[in-house]
TIRO-225012 format. One record per residue (C-alpha): x, y, z; residue in one letter. Coordinates in Angstrom, 1 decimal. Layout:
<rs>
R        x        y        z   resn
R        X        Y        Z      a
...
</rs>
This chain:
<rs>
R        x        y        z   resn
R     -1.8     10.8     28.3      x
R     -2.6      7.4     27.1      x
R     -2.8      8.4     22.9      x
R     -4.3      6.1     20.6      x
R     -1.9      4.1     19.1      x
R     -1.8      3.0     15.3      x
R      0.6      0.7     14.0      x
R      1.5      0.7     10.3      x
R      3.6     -2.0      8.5      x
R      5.8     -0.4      6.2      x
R      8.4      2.8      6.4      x
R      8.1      4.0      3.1      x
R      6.4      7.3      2.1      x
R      3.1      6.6      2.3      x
R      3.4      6.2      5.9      x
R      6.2      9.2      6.6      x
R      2.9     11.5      5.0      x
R      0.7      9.7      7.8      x
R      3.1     11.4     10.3      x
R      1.3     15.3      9.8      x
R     -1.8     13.9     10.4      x
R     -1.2     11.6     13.4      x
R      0.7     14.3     14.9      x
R     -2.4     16.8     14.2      x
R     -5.1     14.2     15.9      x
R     -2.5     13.1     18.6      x
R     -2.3      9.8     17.5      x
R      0.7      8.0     17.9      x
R      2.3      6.3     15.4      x
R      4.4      3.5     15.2      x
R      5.8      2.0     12.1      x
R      7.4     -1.0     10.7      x
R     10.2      0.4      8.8      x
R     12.6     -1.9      6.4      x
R     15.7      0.3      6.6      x
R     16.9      2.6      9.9      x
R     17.3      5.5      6.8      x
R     14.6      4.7      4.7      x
R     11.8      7.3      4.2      x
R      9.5      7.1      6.9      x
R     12.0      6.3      9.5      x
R     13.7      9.6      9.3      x
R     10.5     11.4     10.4      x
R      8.9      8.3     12.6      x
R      9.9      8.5     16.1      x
R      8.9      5.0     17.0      x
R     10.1      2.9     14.1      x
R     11.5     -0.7     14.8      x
R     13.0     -2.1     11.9      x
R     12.0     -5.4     10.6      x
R     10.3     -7.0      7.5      x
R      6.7     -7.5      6.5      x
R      7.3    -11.1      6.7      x
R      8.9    -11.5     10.2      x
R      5.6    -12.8     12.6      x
R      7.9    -11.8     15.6      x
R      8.2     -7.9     14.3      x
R      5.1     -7.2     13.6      x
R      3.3     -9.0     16.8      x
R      5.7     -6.8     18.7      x
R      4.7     -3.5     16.7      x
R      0.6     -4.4     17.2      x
R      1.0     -5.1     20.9      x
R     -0.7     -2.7     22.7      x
R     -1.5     -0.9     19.2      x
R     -5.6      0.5     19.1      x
R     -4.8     -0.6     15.0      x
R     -2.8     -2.4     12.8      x
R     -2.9     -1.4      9.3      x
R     -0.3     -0.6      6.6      x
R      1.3      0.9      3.9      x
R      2.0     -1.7      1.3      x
R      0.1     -4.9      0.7      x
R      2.9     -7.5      0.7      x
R      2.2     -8.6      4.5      x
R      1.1    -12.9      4.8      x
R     -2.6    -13.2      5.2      x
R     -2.4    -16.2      7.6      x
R     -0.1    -13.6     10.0      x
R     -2.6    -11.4     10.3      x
R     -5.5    -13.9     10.8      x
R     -3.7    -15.0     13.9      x
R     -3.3    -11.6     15.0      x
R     -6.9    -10.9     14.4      x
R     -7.7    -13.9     16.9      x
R     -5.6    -12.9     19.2      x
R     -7.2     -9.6     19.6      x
R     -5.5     -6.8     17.5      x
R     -7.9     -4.7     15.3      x
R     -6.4     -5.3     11.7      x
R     -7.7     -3.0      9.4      x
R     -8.2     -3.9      7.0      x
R     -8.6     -7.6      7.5      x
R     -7.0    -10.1      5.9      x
R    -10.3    -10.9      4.4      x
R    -10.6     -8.0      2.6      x
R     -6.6     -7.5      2.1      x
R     -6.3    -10.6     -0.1      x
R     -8.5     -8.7     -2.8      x
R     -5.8     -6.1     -3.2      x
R     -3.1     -9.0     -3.0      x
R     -4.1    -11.4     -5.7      x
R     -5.5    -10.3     -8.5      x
R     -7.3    -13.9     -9.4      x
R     -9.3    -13.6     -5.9      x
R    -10.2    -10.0     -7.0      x
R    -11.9    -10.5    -10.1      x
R    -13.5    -13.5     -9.1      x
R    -15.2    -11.7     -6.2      x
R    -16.0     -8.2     -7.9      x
R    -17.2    -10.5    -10.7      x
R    -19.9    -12.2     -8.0      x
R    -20.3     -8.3     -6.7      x
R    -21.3     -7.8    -10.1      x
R    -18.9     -4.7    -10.7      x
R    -17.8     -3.9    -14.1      x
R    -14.5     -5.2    -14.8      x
R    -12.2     -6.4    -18.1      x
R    -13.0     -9.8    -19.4      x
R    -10.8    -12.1    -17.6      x
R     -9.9    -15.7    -17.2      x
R     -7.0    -17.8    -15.0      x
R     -4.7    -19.7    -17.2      x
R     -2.5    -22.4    -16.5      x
R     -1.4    -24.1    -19.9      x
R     -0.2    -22.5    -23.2      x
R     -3.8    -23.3    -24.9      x
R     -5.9    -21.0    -22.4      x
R     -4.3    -17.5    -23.2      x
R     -3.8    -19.4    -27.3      x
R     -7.9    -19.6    -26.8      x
R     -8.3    -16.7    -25.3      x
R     -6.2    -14.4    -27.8      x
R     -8.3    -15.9    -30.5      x
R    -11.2    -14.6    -29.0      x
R     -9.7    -10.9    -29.1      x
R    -10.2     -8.5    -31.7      x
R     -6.6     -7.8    -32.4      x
R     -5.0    -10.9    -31.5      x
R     -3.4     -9.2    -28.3      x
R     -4.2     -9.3    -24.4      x
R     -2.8     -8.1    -21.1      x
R     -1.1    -10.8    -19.5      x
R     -0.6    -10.5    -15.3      x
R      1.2    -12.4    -12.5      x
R     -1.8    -12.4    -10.0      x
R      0.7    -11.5     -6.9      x
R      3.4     -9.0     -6.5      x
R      3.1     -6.7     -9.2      x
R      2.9     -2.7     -9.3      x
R      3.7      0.3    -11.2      x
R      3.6     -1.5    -14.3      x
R      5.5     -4.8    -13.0      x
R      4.1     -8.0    -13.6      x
R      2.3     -6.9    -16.8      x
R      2.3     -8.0    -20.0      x
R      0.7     -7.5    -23.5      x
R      1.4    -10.6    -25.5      x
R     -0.1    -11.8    -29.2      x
R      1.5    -15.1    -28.2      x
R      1.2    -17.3    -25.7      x
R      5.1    -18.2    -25.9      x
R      5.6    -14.8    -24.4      x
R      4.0    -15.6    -21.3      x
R      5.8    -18.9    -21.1      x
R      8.5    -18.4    -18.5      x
R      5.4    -16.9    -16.2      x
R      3.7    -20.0    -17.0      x
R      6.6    -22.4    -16.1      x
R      7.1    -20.6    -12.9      x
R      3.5    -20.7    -11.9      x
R      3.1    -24.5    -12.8      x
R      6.3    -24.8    -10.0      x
R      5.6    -25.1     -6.2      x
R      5.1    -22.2     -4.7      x
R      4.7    -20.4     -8.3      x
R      2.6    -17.3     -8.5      x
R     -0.5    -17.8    -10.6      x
R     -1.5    -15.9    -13.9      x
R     -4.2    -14.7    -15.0      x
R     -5.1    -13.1    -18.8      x
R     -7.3     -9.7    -19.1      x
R     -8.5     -8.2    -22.2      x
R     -6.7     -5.3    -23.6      x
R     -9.3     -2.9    -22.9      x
R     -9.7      0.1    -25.4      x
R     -9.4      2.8    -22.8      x
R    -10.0      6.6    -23.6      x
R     -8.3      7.6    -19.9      x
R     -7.8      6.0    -16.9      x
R     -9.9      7.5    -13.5      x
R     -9.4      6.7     -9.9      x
R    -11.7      6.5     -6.7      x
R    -10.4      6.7     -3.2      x
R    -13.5      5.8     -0.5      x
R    -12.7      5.6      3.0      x
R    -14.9      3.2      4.9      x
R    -14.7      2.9      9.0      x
R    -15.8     -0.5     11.1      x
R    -19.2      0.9     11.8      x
R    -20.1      1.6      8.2      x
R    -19.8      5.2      7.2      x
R    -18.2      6.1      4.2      x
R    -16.7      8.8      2.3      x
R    -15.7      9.6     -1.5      x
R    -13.4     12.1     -2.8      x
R    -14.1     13.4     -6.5      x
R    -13.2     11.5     -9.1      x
R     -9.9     12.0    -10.5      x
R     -7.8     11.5    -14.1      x
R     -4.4      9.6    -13.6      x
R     -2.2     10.0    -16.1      x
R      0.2      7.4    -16.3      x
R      3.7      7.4    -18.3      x
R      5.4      3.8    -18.6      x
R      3.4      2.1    -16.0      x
R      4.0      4.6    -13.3      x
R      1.4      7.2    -12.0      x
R      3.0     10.7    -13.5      x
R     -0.5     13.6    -12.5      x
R     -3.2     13.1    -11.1      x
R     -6.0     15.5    -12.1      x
R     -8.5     16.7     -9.5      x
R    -11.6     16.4    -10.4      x
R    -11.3     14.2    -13.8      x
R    -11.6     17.2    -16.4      x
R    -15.0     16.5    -18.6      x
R    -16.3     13.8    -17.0      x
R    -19.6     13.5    -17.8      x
R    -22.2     13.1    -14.8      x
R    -23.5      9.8    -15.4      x
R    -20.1      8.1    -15.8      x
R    -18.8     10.3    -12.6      x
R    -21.7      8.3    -10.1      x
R    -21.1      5.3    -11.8      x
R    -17.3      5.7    -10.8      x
R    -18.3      7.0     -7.5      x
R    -21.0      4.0     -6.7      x
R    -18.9      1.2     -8.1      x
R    -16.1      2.4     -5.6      x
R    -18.5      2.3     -2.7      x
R    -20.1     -1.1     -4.0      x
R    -16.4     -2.5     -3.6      x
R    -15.7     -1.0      0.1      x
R    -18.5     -2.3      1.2      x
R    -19.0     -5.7     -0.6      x
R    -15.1     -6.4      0.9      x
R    -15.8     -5.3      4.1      x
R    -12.5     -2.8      3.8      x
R    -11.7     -0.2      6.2      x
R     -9.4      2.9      6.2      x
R     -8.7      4.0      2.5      x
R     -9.6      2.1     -0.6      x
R     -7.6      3.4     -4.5      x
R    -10.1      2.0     -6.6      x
R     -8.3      2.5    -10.3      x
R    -10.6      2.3    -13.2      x
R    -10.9      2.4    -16.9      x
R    -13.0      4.8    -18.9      x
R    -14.4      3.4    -21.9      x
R    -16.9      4.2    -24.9      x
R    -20.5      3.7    -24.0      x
R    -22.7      2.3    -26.6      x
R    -23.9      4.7    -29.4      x
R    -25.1      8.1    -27.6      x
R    -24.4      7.1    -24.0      x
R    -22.1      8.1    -22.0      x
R    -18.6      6.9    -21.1      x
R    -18.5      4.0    -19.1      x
R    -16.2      2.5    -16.4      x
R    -14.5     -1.1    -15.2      x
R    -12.3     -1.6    -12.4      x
R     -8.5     -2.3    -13.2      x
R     -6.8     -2.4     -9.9      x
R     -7.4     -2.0     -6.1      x
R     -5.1     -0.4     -3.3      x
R     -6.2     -0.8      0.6      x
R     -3.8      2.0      1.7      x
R     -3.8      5.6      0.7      x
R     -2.7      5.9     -2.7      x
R     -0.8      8.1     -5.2      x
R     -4.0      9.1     -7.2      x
R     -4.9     10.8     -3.3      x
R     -1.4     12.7     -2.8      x
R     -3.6     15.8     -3.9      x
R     -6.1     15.6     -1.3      x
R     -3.2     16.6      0.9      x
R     -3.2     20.0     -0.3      x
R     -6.6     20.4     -2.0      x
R     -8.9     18.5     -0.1      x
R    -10.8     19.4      3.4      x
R     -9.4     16.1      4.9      x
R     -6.3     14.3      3.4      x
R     -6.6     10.6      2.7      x
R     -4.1      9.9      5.1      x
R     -5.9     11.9      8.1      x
R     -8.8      9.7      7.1      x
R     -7.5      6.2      7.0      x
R     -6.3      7.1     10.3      x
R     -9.6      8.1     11.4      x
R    -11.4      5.4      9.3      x
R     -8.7      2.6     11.0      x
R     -9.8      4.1     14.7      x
R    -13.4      3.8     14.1      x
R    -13.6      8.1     14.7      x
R    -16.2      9.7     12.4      x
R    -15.1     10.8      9.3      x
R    -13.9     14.3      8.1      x
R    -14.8     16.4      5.1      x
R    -13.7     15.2      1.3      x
R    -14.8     18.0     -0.4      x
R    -11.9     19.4     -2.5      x
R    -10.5     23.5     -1.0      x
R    -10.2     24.8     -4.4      x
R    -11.8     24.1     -8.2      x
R     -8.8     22.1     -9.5      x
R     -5.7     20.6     -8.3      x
R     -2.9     19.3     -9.6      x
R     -0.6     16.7     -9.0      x
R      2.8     15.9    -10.5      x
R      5.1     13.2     -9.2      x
R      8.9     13.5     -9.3      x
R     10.2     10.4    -11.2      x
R     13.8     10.2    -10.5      x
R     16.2     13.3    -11.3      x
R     19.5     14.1    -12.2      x
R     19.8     16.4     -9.0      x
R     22.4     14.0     -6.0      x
R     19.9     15.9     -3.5      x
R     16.8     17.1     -4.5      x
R     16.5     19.9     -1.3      x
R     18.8     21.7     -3.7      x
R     16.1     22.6     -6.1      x
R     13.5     24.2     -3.6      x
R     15.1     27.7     -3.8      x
R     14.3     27.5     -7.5      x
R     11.3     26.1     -7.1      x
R      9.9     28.5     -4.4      x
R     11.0     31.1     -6.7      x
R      9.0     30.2     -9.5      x
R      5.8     29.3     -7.8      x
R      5.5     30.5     -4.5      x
R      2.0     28.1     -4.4      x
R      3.7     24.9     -5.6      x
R      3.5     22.3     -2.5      x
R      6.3     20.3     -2.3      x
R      6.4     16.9     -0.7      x
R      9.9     15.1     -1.2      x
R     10.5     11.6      0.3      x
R     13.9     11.6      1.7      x
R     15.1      8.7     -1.0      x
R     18.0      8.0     -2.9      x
R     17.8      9.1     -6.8      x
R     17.1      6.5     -9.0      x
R     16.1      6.8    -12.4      x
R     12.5      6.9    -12.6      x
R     11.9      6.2     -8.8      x
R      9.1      8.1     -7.2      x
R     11.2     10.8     -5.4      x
R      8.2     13.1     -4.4      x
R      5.6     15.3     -5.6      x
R      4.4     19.0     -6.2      x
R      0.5     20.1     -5.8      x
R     -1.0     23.5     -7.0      x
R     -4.1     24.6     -6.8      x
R     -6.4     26.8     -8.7      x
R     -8.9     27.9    -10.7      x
R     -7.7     28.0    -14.2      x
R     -6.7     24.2    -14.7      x
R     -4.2     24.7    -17.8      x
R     -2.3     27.1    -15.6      x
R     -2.7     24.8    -12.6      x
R     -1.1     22.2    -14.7      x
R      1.8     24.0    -16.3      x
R      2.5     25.3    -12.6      x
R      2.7     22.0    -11.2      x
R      4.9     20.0    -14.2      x
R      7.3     23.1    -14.1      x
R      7.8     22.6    -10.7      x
R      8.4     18.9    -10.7      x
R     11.0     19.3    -13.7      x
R     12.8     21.8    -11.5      x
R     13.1     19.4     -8.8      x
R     14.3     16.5    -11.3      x
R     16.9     18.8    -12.5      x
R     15.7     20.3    -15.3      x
R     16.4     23.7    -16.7      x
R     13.3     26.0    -17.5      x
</rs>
């Protein structure tokens, strides 16, 4: 049997939940894994360790590979540009990867692509972000390192420009990472899009869901976005595909947007806030409530195979993600758990506990979305060590 082979950068859990889905289609999987024990290596068969940094690892994991795509974005762009002319199908390309790597690059291309984002502007002295406070409405704006942050890192709301003045110093050094100043938009909710987009063009959407984030850090994700109204839901839908496509991205793109207040009687509108070229968080869901996962389809999407089914299996589901617990070993909550809520999908990420550290996540389905909610959260306390 000579099985397609796709090689992901990465051993976290994003790509231990590719492992189902490879393992369904008969693809082979090979990952880049940082630590012999860490989460996708204790599931991965073929998992050399190295970094996302080391040339020599990850030209030895794409040899022979049908793919090379990843997990996380931290991987150099000029590595994968000489992998890409050496032959090896990166997907996506560095092209399109750099759009989910520096948030400067991003806005400046979604703002030619005319997609709806935040008001923006790079800054390098103190007088920019002075200039461009005075310009807000309450004095106050988001400030952001353009590389390297997630999950709330890297983000700051400031009414000063002296607290953005160690970023600022750092950027102005060699090598420093630039910054870049957004408005602090007025947001009623946040909303995310995944799209999946293969090499010869066709793309897919899932529904549009609500993310509901607690101190930076995804907590549920609600599928489909609960009162959405239908002119904001294809404006959500059509920016996300505008983006796949005007980037050229294949295998899954998280599009994360902002709802906001239309004008006086129109509906809601959106802008984009950040982009993910990986599966996502905001898509755990679609394991368990969707006709095709997202990870079965950036696997597809990264092959160039046609594309399964997104419509969702049942009229809401539920996400809740475990954020750290008091519990040494979480496996000891899923007799309580099961108990409970014989219907509560677990997914746990074989990690150390760390406070607030994403240690898995709990699905339900339904048709009653208050129940389908309580369900899920009373799950996820269980498995955090909670007491019911």
């Amino acid at each position: 049997m000579n099985a397609p082979v796709v090689a992901v950068v990465g051993g976290g859990q994003l790509a231990r939940m590719m492992v189902p889905a490879a393992t369904a289609l008969g693809i082979h999987l090979r990952v880049l894994v940082e630590s012999p024990t860490g989460s996708a290596a204790q599931v991965v068969v073929d998992a050399p360790v190295g970094q996302a940094s080391d040339e020599a690892a990850i030209s030895a994991i794409a040899e022979g590979a049908d793919a090379l795509t990843f997990e996380h974005e931290h991987v150099p762009n000029a590595l994968l540009d000489r992998l890409a002319a050496a032959g090896v199908a990166v997907r996506p390309d560095a092209a399109a990867l750099v759009h989910a790597q520096d948030k400067i690059v991003m806005r400046r291309r979604l703002t030619a692509l005319g997609v709806p984002c935040p008001r923006w502007a790079p800054v390098t002295e103190r007088d920019d972000l002075a200039a461009f406070l005075a310009d807000q409405p309450d004095g106050t704006a988001v400030v952001k390192t353009a590389r390297g942050g997630y999950d709330g890192k890297g983000v700051r709301v400031v009414a000063s420009p002296d607290a953005a003045d160690d970023w600022l110093a750092a950027a102005a050094r060699p090598g420093g990472v630039p910054v870049l100043v957004e408005e602090k938009v007025p947001y009623t909710r946040e909303l995310a899009v995944l799209v999946a987009r293969r090499p010869s063009g066709e793309v897919r959407t899932w529904p549009v869901v609500e993310s509901v984030q607690r101190d930076g850090v995804c907590a549920e994700v609600v599928a489909p976005a609960p009162d959405l109204a239908d002119a904001t839901r294809d404006e959500a839908l059509a920016v996300a595909v505008r983006v796949a496509e005007g980037l050229g991205v294949v295998g899954v793109l998280a599009v994360e947007l902002f709802e906001v207040p239309g004008a006086a009687g129109e509906p809601p509108r959106v802008l984009v806030n950040e982009l993910a070229m990986r599966p996502h968080n905001s898509g755990h869901w679609t394991i368990d409530g969707a006709v095709t996962s997202q990870f079965e389809q950036h696997l597809r999407a990264v092959l160039d195979l046609p594309l399964g089914d997104p419509a969702p299996r049942a009229r809401w589901t539920v996400m809740a993600n475990v954020l750290g617990s008091t519990l040494e070993d979480l496996t000891h909550a899923l007799p309580r758990v099961a108990a409970l809520d014989p219907g509560a999908k677990v997914q746990l990420y074989g990690k150390d506990v760390r406070p607030g550290r994403k240690l898995g996540h709990v699905n339900v389905s339904g048709d009653d979305l208050d129940e389908v909610r309580a369900r899920a959260l009373a799950a996820a306390a269980l498995l955090r060590g909670e007491t019911l």
